[in-house]
N, C-alpha and C positions, 0 to 999 in steps of 0.2 A: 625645817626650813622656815626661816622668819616671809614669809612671800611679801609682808608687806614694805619692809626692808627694799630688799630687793627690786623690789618693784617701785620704790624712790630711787635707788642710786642707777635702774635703767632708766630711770627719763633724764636724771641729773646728766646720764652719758649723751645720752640722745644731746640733748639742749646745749651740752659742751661744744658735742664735735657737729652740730648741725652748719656751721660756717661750710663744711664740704659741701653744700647745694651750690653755695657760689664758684671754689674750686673742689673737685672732689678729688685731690691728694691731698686735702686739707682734712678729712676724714683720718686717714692714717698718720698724718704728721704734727702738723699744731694742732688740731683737736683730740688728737691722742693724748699729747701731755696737758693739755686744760681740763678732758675728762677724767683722767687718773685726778688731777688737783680738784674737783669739784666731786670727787666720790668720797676722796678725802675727806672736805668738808660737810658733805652732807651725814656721813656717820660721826662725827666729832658730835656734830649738832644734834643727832641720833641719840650716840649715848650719853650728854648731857642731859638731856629729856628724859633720857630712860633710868637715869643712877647708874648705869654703868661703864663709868670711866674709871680707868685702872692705866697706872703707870706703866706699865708695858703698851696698853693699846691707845695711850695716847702718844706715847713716844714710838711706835710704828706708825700711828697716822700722819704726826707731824714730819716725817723720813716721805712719806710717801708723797703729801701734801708738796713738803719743799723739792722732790724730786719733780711731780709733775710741772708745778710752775714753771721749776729752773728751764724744761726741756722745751715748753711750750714757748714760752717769752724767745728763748733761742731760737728756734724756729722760726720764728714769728719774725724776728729782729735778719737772720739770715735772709729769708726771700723778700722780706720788705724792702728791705737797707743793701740789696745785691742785685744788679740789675741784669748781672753776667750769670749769675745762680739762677734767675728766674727763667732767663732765655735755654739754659741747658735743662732745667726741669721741662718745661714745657713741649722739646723735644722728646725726651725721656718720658713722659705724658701723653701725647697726642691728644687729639681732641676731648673735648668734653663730653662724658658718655649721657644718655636721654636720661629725663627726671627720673622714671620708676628705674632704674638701675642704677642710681645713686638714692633712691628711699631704700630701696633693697639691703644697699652698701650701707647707710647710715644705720638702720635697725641693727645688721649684722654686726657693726663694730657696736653699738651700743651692748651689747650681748656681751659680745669678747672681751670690753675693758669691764664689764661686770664681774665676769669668771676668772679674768685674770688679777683683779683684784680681792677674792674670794674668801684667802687666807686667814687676812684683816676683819673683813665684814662677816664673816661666818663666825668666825672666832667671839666679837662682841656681839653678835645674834644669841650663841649660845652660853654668852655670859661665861665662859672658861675662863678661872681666875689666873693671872699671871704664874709664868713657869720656867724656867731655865732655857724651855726652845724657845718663848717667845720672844726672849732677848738675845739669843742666837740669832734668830731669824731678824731683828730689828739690827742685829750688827751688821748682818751680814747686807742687809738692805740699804743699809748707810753707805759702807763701802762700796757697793756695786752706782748706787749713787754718786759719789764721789767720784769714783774712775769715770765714770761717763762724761762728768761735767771737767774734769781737768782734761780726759781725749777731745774735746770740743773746743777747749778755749784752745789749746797745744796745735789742734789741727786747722783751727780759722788763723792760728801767727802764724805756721807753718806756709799754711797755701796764702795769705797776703806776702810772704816775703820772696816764694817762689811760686807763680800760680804755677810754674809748665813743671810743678813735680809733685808727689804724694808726699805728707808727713810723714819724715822716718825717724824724726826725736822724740827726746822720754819716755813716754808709752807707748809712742810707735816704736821704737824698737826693740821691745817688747814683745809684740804682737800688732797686725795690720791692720785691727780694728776694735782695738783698746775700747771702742765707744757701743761698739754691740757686746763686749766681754762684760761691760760695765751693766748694759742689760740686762743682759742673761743674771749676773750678779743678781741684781735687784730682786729680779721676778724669782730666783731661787732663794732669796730671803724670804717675800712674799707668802711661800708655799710653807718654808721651815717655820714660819712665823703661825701659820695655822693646824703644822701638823698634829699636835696632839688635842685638839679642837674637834678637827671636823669627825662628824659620825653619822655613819650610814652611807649608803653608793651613791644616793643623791648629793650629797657635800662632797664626798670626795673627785666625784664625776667632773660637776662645776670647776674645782678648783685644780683641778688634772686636765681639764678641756684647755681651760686659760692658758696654763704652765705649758702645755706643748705646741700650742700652737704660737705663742709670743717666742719660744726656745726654734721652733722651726722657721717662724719669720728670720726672726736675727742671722744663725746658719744660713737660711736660704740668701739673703740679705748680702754677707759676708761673700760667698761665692759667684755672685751677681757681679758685686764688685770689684773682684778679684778678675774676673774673666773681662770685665770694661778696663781697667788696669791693665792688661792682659795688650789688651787690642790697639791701645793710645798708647801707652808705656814699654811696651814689650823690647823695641827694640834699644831700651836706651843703655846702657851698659851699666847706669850707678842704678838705675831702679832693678836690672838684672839679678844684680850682686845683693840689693834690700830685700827683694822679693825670696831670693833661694836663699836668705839664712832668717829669715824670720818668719815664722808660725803664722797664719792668716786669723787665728780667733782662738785658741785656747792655746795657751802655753806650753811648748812641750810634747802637744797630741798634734793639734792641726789649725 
């Protein structure tokens, strides 16, 4: 383990998402994607400093990089620029928990965008010169990229043209949340990206902690919404007929 590595990109996380003191679902949402982008840049910077930059791990950082930005800026641009978004978050939220349970919260996600970023940063800790997965892993992290950001622009046209119904076009019909598939995507690049890297329980640990707990969010996430969908939606006949033929998160399975 590089510790001191490491121990840059948790404050880089910390310093990202510390906007949640002000709201602390800013923790989890827009300081989530500006942490992943500022983890990003701080190992680019890393292994320029250090000689080791290699065409695969700068072509994974710059996937992860432009992932983070795209998701945070969205976010960002969503509850800023939505004044009907902020009032249903807020809801959804309730009040604002006391400082030490939000430093609590802010350490702990600084941690977990650490780990879940792992793949990447262990990989050029350990200096493992490019390899067949690790371009696997940077496709696959592209894609997962990708879907995420076309379910987001698809699903902000969607609910502007009909707020009183869920997106059920292009990737929504698909599956009902094209935008956490895209996720999971991602962070399974992530891991594919670092597999033949990491070594020993320690790396692998980190990088396994990350990957199931960001794969649990998203499912749990996914089901959250489905049962809110459920409760607003249930009785309408055309979201009846969308809901009972299309998959809630993976294609085909569930």
């Amino acid at each position: 383990m590089n510790w001191v590595l490491i121990g840059i990109l948790f404050v880089v996380a910390l310093a990202c998402c510390s906007m949640g003191f002000r709201r602390f679902v800013w923790f989890m949402s827009i300081g989530y994607g500006f942490a992943v982008a500022g983890i990003a840049v701080a190992c680019v910077v890393w292994a320029a400093w250090a000689g080791a930059l290699t065409p695969g791990i700068v072509a994974g950082l710059v996937v992860c990089l432009a992932y983070g930005l795209r998701l945070g800026l969205f976010l960002y641009r969503r509850e800023m620029g939505n004044a009907a978004y902020r009032k249903v978050l807020a809801t959804k939220v309730g009040e604002e928990p006391p400082v030490f349970v939000k430093a609590l919260a802010w350490l702990f996600m600084g941690a977990l965008y650490v780990c879940e970023t792992a793949g990447l940063h262990l990989r050029l800790a350990n200096g493992t010169p490019d390899d067949v997965v690790l371009w696997v892993g940077v496709v696959v992290m592209a894609a997962g990229a990708v879907v995420e950001a076309v379910a987001d622009q698809q699903k902000s046209a969607q609910k502007a043209e009909r707020p009183d119904m869920v997106a059920t076009k292009g990737l929504f019909s698909v599956v009902r949340c094209p935008n956490y598939l895209g996720e999971m995507l991602f962070w399974t690049g992530v891991l594919i990206a670092g597999a033949t890297s990491l070594a020993g329980v320690g790396q692998w640990a980190m990088a396994l902690v990350g990957f199931v707990c960001i794969i649990f969010i998203m499912l749990d996430g996914a089901r959250r919404m489905a049962k809110g969908h459920e409760a607003r939606y249930g009785e309408n006949p055309e979201y009846r007929a969308y809901a009972d033929r299309t998959k809630l998160i993976i294609p085909f399975v569930w």
